[in-house]
FILUM-457679 format. One record per atom (N, C-alpha, C): residue in three letters; atom name; chain; x, y, z. Coordinates in nm, 2 decimals. Example, Ala and Ser with C-alpha at 12.3 -4.5 7.8 and 13.67 -1.06 7.14 Angstrom:
<sites>
+---------+-------+--------+--------+--------+--------+
: residuo : atomo : cadena :      u :      v :      w :
+---------+-------+--------+--------+--------+--------+
:     Ala :     N :      A :   1.32 :  -0.57 :   0.78 :
:     Ala :    CA :      A :   1.23 :  -0.45 :   0.78 :
:     Ala :     C :      A :   1.32 :  -0.33 :   0.78 :
:     Ser :     N :      A :   1.28 :  -0.22 :   0.71 :
:     Ser :    CA :      A :   1.37 :  -0.11 :   0.71 :
:     Ser :     C :      A :   1.29 :   0.00 :   0.79 :
+---------+-------+--------+--------+--------+--------+
</sites>
This chain:
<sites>
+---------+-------+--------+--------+--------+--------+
: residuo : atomo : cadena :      u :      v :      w :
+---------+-------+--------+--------+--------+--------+
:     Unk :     N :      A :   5.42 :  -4.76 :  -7.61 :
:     Unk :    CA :      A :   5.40 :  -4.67 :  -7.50 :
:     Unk :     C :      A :   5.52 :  -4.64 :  -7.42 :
:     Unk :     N :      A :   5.60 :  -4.75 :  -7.41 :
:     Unk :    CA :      A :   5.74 :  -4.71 :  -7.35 :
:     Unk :     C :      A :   5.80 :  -4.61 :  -7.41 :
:     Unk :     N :      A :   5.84 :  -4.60 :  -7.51 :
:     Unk :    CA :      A :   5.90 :  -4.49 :  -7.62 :
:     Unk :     C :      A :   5.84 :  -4.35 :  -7.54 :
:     Unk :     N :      A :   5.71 :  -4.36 :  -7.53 :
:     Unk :    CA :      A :   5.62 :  -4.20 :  -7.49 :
:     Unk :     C :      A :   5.67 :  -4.17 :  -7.35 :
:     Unk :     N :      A :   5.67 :  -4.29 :  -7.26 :
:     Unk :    CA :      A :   5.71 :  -4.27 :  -7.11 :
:     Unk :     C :      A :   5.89 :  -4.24 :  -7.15 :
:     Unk :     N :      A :   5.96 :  -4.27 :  -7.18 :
:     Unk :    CA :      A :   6.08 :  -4.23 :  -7.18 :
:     Unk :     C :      A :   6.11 :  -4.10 :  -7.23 :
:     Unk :     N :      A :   6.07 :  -4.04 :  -7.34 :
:     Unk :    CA :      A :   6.09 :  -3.94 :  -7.38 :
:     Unk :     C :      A :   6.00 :  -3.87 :  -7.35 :
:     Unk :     N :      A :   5.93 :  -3.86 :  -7.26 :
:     Unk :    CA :      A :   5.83 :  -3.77 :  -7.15 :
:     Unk :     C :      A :   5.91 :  -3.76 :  -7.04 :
:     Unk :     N :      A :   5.94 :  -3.87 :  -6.99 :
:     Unk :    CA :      A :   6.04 :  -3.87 :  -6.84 :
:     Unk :     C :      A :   6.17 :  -3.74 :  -6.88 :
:     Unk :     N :      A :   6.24 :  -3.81 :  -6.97 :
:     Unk :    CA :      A :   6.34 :  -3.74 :  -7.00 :
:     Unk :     C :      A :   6.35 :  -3.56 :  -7.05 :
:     Unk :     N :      A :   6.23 :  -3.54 :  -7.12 :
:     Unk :    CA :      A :   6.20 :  -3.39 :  -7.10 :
:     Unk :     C :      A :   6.20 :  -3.32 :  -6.96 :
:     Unk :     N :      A :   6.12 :  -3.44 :  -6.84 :
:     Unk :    CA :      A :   6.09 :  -3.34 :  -6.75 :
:     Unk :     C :      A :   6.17 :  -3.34 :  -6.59 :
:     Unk :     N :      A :   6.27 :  -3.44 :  -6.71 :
:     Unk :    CA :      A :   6.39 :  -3.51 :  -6.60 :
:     Unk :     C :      A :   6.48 :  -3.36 :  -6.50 :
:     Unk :     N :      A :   6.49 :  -3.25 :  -6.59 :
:     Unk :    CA :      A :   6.53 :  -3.12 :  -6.52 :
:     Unk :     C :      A :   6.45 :  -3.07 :  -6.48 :
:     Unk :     N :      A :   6.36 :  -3.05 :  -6.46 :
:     Unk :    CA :      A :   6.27 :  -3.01 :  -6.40 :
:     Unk :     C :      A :   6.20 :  -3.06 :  -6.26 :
:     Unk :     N :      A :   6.20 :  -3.21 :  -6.24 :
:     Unk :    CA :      A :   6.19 :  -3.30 :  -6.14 :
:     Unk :     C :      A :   6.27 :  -3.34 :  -6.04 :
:     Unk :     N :      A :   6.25 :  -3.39 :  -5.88 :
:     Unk :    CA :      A :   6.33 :  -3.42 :  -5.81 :
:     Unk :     C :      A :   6.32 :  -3.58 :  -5.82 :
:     Unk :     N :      A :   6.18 :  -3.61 :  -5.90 :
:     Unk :    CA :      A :   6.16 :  -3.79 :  -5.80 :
:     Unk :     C :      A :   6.05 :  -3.79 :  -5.96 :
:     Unk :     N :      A :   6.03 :  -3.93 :  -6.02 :
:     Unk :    CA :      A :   5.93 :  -3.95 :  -6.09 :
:     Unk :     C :      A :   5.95 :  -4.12 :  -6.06 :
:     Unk :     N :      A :   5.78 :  -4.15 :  -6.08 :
:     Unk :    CA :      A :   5.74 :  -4.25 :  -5.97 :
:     Unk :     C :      A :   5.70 :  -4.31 :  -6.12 :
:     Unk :     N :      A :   5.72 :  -4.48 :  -6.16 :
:     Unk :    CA :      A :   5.68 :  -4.56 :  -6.30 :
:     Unk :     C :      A :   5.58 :  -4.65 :  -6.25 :
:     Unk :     N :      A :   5.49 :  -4.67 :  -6.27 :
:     Unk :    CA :      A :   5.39 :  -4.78 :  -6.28 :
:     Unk :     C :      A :   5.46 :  -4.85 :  -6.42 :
:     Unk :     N :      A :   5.54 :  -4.97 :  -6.35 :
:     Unk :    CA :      A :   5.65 :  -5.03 :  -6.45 :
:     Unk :     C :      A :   5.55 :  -5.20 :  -6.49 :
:     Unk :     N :      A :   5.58 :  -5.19 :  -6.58 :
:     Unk :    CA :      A :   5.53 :  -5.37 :  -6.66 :
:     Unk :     C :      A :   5.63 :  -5.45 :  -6.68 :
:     Unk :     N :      A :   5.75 :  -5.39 :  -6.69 :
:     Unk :    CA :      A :   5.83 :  -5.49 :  -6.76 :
:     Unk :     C :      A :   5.98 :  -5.42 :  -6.72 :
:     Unk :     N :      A :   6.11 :  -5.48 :  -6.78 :
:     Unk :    CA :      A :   6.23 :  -5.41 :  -6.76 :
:     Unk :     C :      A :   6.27 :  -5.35 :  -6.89 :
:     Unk :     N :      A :   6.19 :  -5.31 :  -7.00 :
:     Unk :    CA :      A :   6.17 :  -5.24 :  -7.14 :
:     Unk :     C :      A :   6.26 :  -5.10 :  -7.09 :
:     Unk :     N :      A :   6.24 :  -5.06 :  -6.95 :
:     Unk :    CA :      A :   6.25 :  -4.92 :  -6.90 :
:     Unk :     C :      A :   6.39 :  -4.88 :  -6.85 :
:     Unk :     N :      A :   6.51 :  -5.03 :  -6.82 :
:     Unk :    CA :      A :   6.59 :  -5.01 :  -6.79 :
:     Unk :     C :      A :   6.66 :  -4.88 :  -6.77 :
:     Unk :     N :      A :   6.73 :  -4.86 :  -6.92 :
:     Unk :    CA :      A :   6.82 :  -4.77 :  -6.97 :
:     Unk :     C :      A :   6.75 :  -4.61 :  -6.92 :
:     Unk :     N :      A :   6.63 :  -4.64 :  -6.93 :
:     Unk :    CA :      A :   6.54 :  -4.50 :  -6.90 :
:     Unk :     C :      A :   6.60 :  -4.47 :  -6.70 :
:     Unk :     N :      A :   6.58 :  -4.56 :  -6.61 :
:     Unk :    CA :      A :   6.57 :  -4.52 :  -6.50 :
:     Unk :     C :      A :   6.73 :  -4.52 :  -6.49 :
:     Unk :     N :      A :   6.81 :  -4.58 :  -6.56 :
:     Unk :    CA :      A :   6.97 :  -4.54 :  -6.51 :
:     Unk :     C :      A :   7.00 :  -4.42 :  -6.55 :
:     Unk :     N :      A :   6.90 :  -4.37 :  -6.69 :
:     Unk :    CA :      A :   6.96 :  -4.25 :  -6.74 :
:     Unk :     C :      A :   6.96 :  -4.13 :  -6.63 :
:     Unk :     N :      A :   6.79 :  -4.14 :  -6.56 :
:     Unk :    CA :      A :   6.75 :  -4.05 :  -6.48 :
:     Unk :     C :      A :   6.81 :  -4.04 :  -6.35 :
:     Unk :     N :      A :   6.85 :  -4.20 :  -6.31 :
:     Unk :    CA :      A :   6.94 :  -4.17 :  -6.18 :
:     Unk :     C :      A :   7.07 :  -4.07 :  -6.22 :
:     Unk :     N :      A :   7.16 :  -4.11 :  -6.37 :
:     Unk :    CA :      A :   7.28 :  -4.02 :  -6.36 :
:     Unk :     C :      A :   7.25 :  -3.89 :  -6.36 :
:     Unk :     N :      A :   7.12 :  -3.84 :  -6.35 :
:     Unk :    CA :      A :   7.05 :  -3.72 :  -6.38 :
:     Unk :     C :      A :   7.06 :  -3.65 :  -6.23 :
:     Unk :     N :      A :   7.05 :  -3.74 :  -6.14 :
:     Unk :    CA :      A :   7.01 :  -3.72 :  -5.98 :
:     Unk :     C :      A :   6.82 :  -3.69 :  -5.99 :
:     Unk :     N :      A :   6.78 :  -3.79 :  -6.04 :
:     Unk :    CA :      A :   6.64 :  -3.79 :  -6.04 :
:     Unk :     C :      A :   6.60 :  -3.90 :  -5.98 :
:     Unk :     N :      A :   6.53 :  -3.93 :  -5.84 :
:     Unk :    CA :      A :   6.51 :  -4.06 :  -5.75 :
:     Unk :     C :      A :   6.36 :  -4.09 :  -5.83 :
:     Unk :     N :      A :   6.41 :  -4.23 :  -5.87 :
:     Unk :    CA :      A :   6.31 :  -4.27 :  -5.92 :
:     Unk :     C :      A :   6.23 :  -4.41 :  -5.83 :
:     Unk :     N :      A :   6.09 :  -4.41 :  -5.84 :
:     Unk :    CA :      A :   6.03 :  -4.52 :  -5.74 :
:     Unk :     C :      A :   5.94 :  -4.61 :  -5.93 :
:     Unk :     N :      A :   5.93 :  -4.72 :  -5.85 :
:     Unk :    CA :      A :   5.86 :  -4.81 :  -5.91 :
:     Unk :     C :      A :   5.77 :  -4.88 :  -5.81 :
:     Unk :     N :      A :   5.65 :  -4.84 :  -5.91 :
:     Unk :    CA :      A :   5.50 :  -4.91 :  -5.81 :
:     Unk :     C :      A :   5.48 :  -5.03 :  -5.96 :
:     Unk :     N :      A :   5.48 :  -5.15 :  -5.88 :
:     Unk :    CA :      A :   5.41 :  -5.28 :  -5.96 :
:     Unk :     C :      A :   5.30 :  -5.38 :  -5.88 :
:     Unk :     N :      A :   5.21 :  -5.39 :  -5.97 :
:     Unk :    CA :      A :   5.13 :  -5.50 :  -5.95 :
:     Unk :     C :      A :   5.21 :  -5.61 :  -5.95 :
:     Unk :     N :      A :   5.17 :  -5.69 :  -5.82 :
:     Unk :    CA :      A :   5.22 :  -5.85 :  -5.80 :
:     Unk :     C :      A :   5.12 :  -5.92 :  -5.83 :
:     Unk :     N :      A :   5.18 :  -6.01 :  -5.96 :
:     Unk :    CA :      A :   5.04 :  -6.10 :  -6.02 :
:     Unk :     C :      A :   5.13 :  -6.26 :  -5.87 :
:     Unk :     N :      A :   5.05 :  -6.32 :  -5.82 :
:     Unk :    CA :      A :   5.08 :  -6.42 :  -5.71 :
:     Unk :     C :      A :   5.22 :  -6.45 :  -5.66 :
:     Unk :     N :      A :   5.29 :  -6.55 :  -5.75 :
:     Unk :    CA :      A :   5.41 :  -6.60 :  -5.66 :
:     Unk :     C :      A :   5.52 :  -6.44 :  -5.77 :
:     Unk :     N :      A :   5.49 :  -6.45 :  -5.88 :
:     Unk :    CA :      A :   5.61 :  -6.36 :  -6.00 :
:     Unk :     C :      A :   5.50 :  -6.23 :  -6.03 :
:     Unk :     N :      A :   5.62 :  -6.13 :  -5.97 :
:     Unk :    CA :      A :   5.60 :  -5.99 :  -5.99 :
:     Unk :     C :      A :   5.60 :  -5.95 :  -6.14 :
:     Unk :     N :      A :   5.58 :  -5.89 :  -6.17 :
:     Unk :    CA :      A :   5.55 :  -5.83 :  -6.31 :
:     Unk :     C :      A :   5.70 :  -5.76 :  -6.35 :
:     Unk :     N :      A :   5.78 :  -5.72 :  -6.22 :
:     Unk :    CA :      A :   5.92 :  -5.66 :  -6.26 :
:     Unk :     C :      A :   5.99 :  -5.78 :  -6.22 :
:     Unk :     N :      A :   6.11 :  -5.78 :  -6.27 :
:     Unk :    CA :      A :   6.19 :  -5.89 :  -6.27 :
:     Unk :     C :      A :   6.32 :  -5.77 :  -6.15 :
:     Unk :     N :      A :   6.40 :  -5.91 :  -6.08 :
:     Unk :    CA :      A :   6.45 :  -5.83 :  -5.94 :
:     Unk :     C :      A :   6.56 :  -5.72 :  -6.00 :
:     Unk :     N :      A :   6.67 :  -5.77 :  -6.14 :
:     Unk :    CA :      A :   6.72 :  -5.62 :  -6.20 :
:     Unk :     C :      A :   6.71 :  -5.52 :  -6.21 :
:     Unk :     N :      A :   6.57 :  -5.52 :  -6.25 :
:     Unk :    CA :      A :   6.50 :  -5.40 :  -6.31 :
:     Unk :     C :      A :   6.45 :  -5.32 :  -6.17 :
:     Unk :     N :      A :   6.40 :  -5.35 :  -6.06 :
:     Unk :    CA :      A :   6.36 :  -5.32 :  -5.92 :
:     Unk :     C :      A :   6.53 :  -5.28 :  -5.86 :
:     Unk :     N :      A :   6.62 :  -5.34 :  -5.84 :
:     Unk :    CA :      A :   6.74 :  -5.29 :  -5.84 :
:     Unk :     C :      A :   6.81 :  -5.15 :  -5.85 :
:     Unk :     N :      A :   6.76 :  -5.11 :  -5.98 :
:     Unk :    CA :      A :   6.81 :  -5.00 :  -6.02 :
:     Unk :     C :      A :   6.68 :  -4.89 :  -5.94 :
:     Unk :     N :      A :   6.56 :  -4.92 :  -5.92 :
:     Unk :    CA :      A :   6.52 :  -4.79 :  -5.88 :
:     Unk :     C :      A :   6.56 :  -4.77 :  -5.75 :
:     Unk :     N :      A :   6.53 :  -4.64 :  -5.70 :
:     Unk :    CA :      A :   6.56 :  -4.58 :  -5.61 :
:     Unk :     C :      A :   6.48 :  -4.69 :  -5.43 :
:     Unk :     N :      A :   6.36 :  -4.69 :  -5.49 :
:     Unk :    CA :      A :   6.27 :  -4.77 :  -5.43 :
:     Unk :     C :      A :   6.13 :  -4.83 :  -5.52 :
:     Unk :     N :      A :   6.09 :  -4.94 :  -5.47 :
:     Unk :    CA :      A :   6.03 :  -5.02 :  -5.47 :
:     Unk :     C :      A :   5.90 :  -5.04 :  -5.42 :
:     Unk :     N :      A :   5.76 :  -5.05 :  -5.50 :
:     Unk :    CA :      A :   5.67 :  -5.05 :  -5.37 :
:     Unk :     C :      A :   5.59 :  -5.14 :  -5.48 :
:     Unk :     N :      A :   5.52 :  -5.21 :  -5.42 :
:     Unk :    CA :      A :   5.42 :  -5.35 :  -5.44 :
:     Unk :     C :      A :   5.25 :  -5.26 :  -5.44 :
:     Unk :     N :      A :   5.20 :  -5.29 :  -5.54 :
:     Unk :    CA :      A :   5.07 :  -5.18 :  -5.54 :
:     Unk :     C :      A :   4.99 :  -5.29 :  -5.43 :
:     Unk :     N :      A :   5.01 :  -5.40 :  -5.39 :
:     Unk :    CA :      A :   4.92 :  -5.52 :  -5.34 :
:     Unk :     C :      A :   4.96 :  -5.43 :  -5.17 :
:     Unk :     N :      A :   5.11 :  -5.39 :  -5.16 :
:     Unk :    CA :      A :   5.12 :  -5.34 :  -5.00 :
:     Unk :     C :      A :   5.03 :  -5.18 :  -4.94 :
:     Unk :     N :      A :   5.03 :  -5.16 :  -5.06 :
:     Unk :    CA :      A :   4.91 :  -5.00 :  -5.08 :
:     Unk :     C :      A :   4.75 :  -5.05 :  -5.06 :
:     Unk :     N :      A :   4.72 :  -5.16 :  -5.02 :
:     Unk :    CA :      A :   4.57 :  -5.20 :  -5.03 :
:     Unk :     C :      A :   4.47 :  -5.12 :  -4.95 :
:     Unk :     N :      A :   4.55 :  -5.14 :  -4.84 :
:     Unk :    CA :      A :   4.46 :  -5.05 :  -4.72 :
:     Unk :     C :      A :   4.47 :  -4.88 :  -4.71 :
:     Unk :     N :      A :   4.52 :  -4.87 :  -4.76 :
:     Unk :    CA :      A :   4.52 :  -4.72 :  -4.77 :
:     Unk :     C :      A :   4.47 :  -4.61 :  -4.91 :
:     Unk :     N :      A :   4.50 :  -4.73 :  -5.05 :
:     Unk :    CA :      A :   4.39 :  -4.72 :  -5.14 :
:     Unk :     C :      A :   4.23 :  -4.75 :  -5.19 :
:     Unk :     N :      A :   4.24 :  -4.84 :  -5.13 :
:     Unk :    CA :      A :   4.09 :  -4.90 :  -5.13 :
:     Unk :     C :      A :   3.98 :  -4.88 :  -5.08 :
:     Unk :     N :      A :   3.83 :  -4.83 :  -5.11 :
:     Unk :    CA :      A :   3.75 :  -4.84 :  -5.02 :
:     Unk :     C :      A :   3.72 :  -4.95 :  -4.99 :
:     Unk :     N :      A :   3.70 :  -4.91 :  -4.81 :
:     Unk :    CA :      A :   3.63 :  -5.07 :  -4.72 :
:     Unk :     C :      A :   3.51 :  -5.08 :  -4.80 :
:     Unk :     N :      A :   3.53 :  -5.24 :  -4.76 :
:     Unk :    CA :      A :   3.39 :  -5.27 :  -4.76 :
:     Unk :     C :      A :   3.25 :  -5.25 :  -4.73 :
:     Unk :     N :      A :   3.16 :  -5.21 :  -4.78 :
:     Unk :    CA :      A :   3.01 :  -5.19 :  -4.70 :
:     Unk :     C :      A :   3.03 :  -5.27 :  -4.60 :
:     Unk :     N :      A :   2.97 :  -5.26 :  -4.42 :
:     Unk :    CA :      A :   2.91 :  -5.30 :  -4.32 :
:     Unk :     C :      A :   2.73 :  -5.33 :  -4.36 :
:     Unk :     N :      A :   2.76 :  -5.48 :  -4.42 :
:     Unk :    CA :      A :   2.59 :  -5.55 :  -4.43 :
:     Unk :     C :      A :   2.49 :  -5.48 :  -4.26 :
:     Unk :     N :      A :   2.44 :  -5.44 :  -4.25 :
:     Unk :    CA :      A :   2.37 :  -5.43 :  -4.18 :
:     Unk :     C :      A :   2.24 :  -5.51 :  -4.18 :
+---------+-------+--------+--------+--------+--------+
</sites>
């Protein structure tokens, strides 16, 4: 699947100002430096499994920005039902 996200990114790398990775791993490196020399701001959204993030801190380094899908909770999520 990385293979398909890289050479999808990089087709649409001219065409784009910002492309945002729902990243698993640092497999992507070489992909997000390529796109920064591109002038393409790149974000990475990861799931935080408890104490160890799923991106390792290198790999979060190189993007542009950083966002924790756990800090998105309240604004993705529906509330809870009110038990009445």
């Amino acid at each position: 699947m990385d293979v398909e996200i890289a050479v999808d990114a990089i087709m649409i790398a001219e065409m784009v100002d910002h492309i945002i990775l729902l990243a698993g791993s640092g497999d992507l490196s070489h992909l997000v430096q390529n796109l920064r020399t591109k002038g393409v701001r790149v974000s990475m959204l990861s799931i935080n499994r408890g104490t160890s993030s799923m991106v390792s801190d290198n790999f979060r380094r190189l993007a542009d920005n950083f966002i924790e899908l756990a800090s998105l909770t309240d604004r993705i999520c529906k509330p809870e039902p009110v038990a009445l």
